[in-house]
N, C-alpha and C positions, 0 to 999 in steps of 0.2 A: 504494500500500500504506500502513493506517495504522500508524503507531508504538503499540503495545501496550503498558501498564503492568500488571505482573500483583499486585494488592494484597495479594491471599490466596492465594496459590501452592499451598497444601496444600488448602483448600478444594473439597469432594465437594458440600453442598451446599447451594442457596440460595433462602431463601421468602422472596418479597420481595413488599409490599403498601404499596407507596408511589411516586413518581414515576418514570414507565417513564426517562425518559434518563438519571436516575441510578444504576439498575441494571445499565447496561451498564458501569458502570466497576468491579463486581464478578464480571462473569462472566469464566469463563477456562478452559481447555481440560479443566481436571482435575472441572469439575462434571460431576455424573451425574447428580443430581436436581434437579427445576427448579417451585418452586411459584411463580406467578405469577396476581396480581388484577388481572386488568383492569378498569379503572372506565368508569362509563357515559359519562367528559365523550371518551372515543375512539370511540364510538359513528357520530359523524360523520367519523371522518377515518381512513384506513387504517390498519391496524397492524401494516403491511407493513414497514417501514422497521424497528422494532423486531421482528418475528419473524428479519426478514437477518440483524438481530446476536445474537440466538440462535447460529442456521448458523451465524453465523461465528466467537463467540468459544464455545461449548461443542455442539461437533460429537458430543463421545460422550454424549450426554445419554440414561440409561435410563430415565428418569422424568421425565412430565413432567407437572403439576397445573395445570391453568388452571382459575381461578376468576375466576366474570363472570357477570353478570345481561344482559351483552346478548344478544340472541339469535341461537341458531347461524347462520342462513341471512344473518345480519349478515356473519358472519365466515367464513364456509363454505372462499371461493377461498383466503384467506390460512391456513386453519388445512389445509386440504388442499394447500398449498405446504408451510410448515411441518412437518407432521407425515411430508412423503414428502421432506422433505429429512434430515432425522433418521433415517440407518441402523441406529442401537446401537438405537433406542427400541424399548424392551420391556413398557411401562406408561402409559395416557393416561389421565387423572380429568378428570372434566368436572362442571360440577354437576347436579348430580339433576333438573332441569328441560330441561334440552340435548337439542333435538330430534336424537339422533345417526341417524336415517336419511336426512337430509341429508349427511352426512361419510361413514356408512359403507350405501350403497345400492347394490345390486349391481354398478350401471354404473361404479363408482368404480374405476379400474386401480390408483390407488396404493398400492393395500394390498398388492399383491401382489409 
């Protein structure tokens, strides 16, 4: 288990468009809304590791913004982990180019 510091205690919510492993030292159980830019240099290498600490430090998360120019079927398996790990989520923005019938095509169980 790791040791949790929580910086912003009151804190609902956070847009955050800069280095992903420094954002995890502001998330914390009380965010609900969650803007996040992914940039193209994680294109190559999973972004697995960073959607876990999602789950893990803001589990009630209603909203959730990912903005990113890479493309969905890049990120298909981890954003459909992600998004079926977030039970409160009641809002997902993607941006306007996002091929979303790779996430949400019929076969997909996790919507349900």
């Amino acid at each position: 288990m790791r040791t949790s510091l929580v910086i912003l205690p009151n804190m609902h919510t956070l847009n955050w468009r800069a280095s992903l492993p420094l954002c995890v030292m502001f998330m914390c159980a009380n965010v609900t809304r969650f803007a996040i830019h992914l940039p193209n240099v994680i294109a190559g290498a999973s972004p697995q590791p960073f959607f876990d600490d999602i789950i893990d430090h803001m589990p009630q998360l209603n909203e959730l913004d990912i903005r990113t120019q890479i493309p969905a079927r890049i990120l298909e398996k981890e954003l459909i982990w992600l998004l079926s790990s977030l039970p409160d989520l009641r809002k997902i923005s993607f941006p306007r180019f996002f091929s979303l019938h790779l996430l949400f095509s019929p076969t997909k169980t996790w919507l349900c």
